[in-house]
C-alpha positions as CSV (number, residue, x, y, z in Angstrom):
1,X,0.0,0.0,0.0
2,X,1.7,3.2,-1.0
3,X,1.7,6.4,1.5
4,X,-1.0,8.7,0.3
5,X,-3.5,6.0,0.5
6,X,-2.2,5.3,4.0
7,X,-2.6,8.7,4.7
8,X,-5.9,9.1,3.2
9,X,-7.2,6.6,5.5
10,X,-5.9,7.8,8.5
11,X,-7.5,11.1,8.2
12,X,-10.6,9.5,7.2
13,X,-10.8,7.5,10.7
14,X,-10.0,11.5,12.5
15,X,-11.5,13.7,10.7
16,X,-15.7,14.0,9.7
17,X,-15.6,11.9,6.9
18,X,-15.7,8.6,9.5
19,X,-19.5,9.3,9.5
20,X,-19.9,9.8,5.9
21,X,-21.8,6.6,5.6
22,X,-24.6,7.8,7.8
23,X,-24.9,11.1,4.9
24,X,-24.9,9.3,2.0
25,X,-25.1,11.9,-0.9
26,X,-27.0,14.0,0.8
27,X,-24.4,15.8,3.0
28,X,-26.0,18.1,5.6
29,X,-29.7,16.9,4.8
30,X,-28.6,13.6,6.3
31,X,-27.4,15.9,9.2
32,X,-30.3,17.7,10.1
33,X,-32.3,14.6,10.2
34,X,-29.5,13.1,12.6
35,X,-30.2,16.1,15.0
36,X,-33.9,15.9,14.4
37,X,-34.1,12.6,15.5
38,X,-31.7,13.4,18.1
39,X,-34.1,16.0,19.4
40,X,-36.9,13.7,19.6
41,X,-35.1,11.0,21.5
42,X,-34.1,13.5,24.1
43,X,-37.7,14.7,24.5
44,X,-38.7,11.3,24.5
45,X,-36.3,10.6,27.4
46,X,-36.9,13.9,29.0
47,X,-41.1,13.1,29.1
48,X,-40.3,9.6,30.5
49,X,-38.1,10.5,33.4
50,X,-40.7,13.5,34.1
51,X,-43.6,10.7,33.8
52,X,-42.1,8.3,36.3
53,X,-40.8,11.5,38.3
54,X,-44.5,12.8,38.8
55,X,-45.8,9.1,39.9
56,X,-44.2,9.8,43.0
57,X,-45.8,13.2,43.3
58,X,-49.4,12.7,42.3
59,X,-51.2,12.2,38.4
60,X,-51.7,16.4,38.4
61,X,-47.8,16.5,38.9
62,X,-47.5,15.1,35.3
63,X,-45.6,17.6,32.7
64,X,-48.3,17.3,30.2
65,X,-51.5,17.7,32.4
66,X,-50.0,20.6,34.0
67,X,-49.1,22.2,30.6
68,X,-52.7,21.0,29.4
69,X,-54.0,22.8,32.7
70,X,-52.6,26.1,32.0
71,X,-52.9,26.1,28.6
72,X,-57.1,25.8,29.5
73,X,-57.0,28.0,32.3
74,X,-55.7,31.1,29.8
75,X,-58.2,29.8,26.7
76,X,-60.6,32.2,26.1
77,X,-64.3,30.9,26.8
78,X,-65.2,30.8,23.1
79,X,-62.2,28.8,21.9
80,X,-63.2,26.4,24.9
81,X,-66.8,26.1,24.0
82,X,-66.0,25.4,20.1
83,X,-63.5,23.1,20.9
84,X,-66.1,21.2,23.1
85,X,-68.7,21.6,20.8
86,X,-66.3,20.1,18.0
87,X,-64.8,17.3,19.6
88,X,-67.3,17.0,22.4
89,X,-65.8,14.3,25.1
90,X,-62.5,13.6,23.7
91,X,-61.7,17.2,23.9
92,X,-58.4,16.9,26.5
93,X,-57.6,13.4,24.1
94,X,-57.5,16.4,20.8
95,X,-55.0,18.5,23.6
96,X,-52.6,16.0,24.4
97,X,-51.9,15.1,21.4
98,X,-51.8,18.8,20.1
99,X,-49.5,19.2,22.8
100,X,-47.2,16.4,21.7
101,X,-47.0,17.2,18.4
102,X,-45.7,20.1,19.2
103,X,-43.7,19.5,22.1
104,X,-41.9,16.7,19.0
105,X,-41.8,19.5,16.5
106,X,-40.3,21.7,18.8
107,X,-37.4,19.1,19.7
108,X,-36.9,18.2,16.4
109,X,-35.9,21.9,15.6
110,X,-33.8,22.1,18.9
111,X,-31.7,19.1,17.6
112,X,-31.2,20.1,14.6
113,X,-30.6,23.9,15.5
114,X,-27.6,22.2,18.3
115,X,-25.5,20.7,15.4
């Protein structure tokens, strides 16, 4: 094996390139969807340990049904009365999962934004 080839592979194994796989062609789009799913993962871990946290404390302890709480308490009255009206009982079911979809969209920006 001749010098530069050597060479070539040793910087390969130090430098950025040792992930190239994971990119593909794509370069930085493979990137940012590296630190999205990062940033999901995270919130996924950081909503778990807050879960299992807030058994010890009491169900109204919980991250989301405190969040869910305020978030109702500042609703104007209209907005609460059409959203009953349009989803009638499973009105706090249509709020969690409001709430994690943007809790998730909101950690997929973070990890991308921290590479």
């Amino acid at each position: 094996m001749n010098e530069q080839a050597a060479g070539q592979r040793q910087l390969n194994r130090r430098g950025p390139d040792r992930f190239r796989w994971l990119r593909g062609q794509r370069g930085q789009r493979g990137r940012r969807w590296l630190g999205a799913l990062a940033g999901l993962v995270s919130a996924a871990v950081l909503f778990a340990v807050a879960e299992v946290a807030a058994a010890f404390f009491g169900p109204g302890s919980s991250p989301l049904v405190s969040v869910g709480a305020a978030f109702v308490d500042f609703t104007p009255p209209w907005l609460k009365d059409f959203a009953i009206s349009v989803f009638g009982t499973a009105d706090k079911l249509v709020l969690f999962i409001a709430m994690a979809l943007v809790a998730a969209g909101l950690a997929a920006v973070a990890g991308v934004l921290a590479l």
